[in-house]
Structure formats: C-alpha cells, structure tokens
N, C-alpha and C positions, 0 to 999 in steps of 0.2 A: 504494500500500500504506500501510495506517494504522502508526503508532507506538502502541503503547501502551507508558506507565512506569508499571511495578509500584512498588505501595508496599509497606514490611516485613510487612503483615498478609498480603499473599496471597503473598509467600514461607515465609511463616514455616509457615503454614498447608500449604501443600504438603509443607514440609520435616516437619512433626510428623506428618501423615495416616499411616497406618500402611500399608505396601506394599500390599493389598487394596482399600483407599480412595483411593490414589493420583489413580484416575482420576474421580472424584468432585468431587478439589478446584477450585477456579476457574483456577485456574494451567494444567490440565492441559484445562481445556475450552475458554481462550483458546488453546492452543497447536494444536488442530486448524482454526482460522481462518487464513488468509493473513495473521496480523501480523508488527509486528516488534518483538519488546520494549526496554523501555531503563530504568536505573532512574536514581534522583536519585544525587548526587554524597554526599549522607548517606548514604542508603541502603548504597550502595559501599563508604564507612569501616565503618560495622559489620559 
C-alpha cells in the first residue's frame, strides 16, 4: 500500500469546498484509492 503526504493546499481545499462539492475535491478522490495518508510534521503545527 502506497503512502501519500498531503500538503496544506489539498486540505485546505477540501476543508473550504462547500458540502455539494465535497466530493469533487482531490482529497476526496484520493480517499477512494487503497492509500494511506500522512502529513508533514508543519503541516500538523498549523
């Protein structure tokens, strides 16, 4: 199984989409793939 680490653009993005768009966003289109996410240790502080 692959790792992918999100950077703040494709959270951020997810986070702002508006509930009808949701599944639109890239977040939500890696999420039906077999991964596994991880993000940086920045990322995590903010």
């Amino acid at each position: 199984m692959e790792i992918i680490c999100l950077d703040t653009n494709v959270l951020i993005a997810h986070k702002r989409a508006k509930k009808p768009d949701k599944d639109k966003t890239y977040l939500y289109q890696l999420t039906l793939k077999p991964y596994q996410f991880s993000v940086s240790s920045i990322t995590r502080y903010f």
